[in-house]
C-alpha positions as CSV (number, residue, x, y, z in Angstrom):
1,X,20.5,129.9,-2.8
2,X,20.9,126.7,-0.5
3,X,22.2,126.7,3.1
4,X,23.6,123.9,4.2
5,X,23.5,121.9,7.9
6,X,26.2,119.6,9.2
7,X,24.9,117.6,11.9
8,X,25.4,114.3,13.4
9,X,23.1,111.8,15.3
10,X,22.2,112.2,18.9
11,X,23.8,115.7,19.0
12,X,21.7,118.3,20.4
13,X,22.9,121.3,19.7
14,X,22.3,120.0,15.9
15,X,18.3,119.3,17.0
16,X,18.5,123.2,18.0
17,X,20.0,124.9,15.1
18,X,17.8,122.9,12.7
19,X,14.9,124.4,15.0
20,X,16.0,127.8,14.7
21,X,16.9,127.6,10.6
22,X,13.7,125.6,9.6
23,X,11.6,128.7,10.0
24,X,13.7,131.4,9.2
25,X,15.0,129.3,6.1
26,X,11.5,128.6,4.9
27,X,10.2,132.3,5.4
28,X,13.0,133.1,2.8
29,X,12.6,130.6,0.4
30,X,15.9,129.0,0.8
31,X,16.4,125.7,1.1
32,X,18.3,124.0,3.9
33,X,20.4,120.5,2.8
34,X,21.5,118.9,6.1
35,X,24.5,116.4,5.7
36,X,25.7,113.8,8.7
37,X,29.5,113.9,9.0
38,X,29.4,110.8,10.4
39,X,28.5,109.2,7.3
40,X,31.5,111.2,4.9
41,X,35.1,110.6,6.4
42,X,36.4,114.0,5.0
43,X,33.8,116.0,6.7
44,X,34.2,114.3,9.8
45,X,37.9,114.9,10.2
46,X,37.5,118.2,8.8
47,X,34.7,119.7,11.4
48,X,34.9,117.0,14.1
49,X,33.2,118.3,17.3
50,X,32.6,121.4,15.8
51,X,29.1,120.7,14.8
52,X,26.5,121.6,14.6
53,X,27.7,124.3,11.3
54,X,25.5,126.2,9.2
55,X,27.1,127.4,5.7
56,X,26.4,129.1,2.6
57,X,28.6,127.5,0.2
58,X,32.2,126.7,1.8
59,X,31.3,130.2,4.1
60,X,30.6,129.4,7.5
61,X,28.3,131.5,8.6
62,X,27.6,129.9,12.1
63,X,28.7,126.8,14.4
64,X,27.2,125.5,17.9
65,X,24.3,128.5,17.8
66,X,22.7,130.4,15.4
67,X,21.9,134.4,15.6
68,X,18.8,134.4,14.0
69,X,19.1,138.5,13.4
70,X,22.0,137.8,11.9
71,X,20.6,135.0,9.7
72,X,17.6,136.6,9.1
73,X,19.7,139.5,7.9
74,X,21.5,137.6,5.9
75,X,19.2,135.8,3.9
76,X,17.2,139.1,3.3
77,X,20.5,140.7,1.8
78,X,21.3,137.1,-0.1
79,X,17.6,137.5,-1.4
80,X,18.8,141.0,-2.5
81,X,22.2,140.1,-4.0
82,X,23.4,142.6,-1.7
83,X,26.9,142.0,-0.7
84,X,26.7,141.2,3.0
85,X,29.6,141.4,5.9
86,X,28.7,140.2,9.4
């Protein structure tokens, strides 16, 4: 399983959710690819301000903030290959 981080430069929010999925991702063994829309045109016009966004494949699982019960829930169940539903 991989996670994946859409961030951009100078964007704060972005510095805090990659604070609160580092550990949390790392404790599960999951690794965490982080992407700069800035640098892919598509992705910028498709999440404009909306970043910071955390997904698991094309699933969103969180933008702005991360709940890190919820995260941490998920990647135990993901871990499982238990279906999961927020």
């Amino acid at each position: 399983m991989r996670l994946t981080l859409l961030t951009r430069a100078y964007c704060h929010l972005c510095d805090e959710m990659r604070a609160e999925v580092a550990p949390l991702a790392t404790a599960a063994a999951v690794a965490v690819d982080e992407i700069d829309v800035d640098g892919d045109p598509a992705l910028e016009a498709r999440w404009g301000d909306r970043v910071p966004v955390l997904l698991a494949g094309d699933r969103e699982l969180f933008h702005y903030r991360v709940d890190r019960t919820v995260l941490t829930t998920y990647l135990a169940s993901a871990a499982d290959q238990v279906p999961w539903a927020p």
